[in-house]
C-alpha positions as CSV (number, residue, x, y, z in Angstrom):
1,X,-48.6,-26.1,-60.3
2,X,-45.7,-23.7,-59.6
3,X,-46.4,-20.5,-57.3
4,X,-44.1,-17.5,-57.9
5,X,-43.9,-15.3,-54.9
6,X,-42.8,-11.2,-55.5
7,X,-40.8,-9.6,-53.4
8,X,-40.8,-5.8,-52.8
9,X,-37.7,-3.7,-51.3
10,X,-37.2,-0.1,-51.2
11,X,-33.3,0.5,-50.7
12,X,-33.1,4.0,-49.6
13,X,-29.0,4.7,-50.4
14,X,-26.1,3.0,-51.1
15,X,-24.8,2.6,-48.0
16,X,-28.0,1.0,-47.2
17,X,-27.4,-1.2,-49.7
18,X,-23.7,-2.1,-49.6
19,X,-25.0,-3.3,-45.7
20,X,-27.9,-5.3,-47.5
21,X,-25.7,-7.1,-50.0
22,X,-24.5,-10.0,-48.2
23,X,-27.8,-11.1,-46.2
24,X,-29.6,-11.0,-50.3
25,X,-26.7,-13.3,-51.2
26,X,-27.3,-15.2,-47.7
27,X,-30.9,-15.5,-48.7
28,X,-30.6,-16.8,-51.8
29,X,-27.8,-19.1,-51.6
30,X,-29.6,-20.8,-49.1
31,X,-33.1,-20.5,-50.9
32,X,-31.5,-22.4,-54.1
33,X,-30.8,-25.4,-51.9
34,X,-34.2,-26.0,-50.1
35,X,-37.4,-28.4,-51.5
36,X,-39.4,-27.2,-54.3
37,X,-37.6,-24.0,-55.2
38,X,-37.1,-23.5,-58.7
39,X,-36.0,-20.4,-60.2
40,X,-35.6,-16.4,-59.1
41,X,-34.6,-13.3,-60.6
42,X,-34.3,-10.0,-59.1
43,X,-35.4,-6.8,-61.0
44,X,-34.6,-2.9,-60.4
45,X,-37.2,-0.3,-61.2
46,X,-36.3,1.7,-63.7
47,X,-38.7,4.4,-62.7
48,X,-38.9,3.9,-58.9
49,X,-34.9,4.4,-57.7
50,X,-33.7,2.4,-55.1
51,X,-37.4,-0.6,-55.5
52,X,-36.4,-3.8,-55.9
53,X,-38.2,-6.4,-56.7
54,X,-37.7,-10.6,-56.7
55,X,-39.6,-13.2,-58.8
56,X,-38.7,-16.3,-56.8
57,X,-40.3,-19.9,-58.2
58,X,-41.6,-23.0,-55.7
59,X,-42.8,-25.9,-57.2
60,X,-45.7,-25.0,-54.4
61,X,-47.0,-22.7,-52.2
62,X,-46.2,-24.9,-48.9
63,X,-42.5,-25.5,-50.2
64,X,-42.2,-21.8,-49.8
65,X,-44.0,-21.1,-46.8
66,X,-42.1,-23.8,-45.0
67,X,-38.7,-22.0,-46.3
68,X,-40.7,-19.0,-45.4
69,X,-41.2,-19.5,-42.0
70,X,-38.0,-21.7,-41.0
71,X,-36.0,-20.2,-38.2
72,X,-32.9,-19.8,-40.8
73,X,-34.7,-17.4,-43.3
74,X,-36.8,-15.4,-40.6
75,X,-33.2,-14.7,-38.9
76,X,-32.0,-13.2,-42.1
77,X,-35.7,-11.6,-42.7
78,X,-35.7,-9.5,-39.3
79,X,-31.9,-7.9,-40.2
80,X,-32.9,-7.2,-43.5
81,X,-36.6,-5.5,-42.2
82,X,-34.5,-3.9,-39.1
83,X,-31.9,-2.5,-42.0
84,X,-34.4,-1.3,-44.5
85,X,-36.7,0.4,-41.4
86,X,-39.7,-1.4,-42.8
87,X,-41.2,-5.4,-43.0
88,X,-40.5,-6.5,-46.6
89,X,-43.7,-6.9,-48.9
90,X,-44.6,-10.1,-50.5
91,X,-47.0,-11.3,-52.8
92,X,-48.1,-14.9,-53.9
93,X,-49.0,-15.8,-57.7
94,X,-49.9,-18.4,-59.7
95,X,-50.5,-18.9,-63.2
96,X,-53.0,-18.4,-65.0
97,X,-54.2,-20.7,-68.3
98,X,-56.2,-21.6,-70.7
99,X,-58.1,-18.0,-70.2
100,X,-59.6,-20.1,-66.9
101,X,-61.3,-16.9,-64.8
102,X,-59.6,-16.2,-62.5
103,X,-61.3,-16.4,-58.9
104,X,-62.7,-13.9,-56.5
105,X,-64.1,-14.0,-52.9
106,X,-67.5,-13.2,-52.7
107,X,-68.7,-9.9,-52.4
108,X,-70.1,-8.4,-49.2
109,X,-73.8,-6.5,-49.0
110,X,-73.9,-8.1,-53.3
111,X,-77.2,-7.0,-54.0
């Protein structure tokens, strides 16, 4: 089943972003052309100025991770972090059907 991974950036000014422009384009030019990826789309806050975030598609979680963690991407990850003065925030989703439950570690001290 496909896993679709957010990505949050806060882009502070334009000049900040005119410098972050081109590693975006790097990333996902090369993200298109690696297993399993399937689709993303990037979205601007409309009530949060300068947040950005990106709904990027794998056909699994370890087809992104290994994108994820390759040397290529995690060059272009630590400009982009260095650039924006803070690690980029991501978070990994996947669907939910069939109104399945979804699941939920186990509470501590559940009485």
């Amino acid at each position: 089943m496909a896993v679709s991974i957010i990505i949050k950036r806060l882009v502070k000014d334009e000049t900040m972003a005119a410098q972050l422009a081109p590693f975006i384009v790097q990333l996902r030019s090369r993200a298109a052309v690696q297993p399993g990826f399937l689709t993303d789309q990037t979205f601007s806050c409309l009530d949060c100025e300068g947040e950005y975030l990106i709904m990027s598609t794998w056909h699994t979680l370890e087809d992104w991770n290994k994108w994820m963690h390759s040397q290529e991407r995690q060059t272009i990850q630590r400009k982009i972090d260095e650039l924006l003065g803070e690690k980029t925030l991501y978070r990994y989703y996947e669907p939910v059907v069939g109104g399945i439950i979804p699941k939920f570690p186990p509470r501590e001290n559940q009485q």
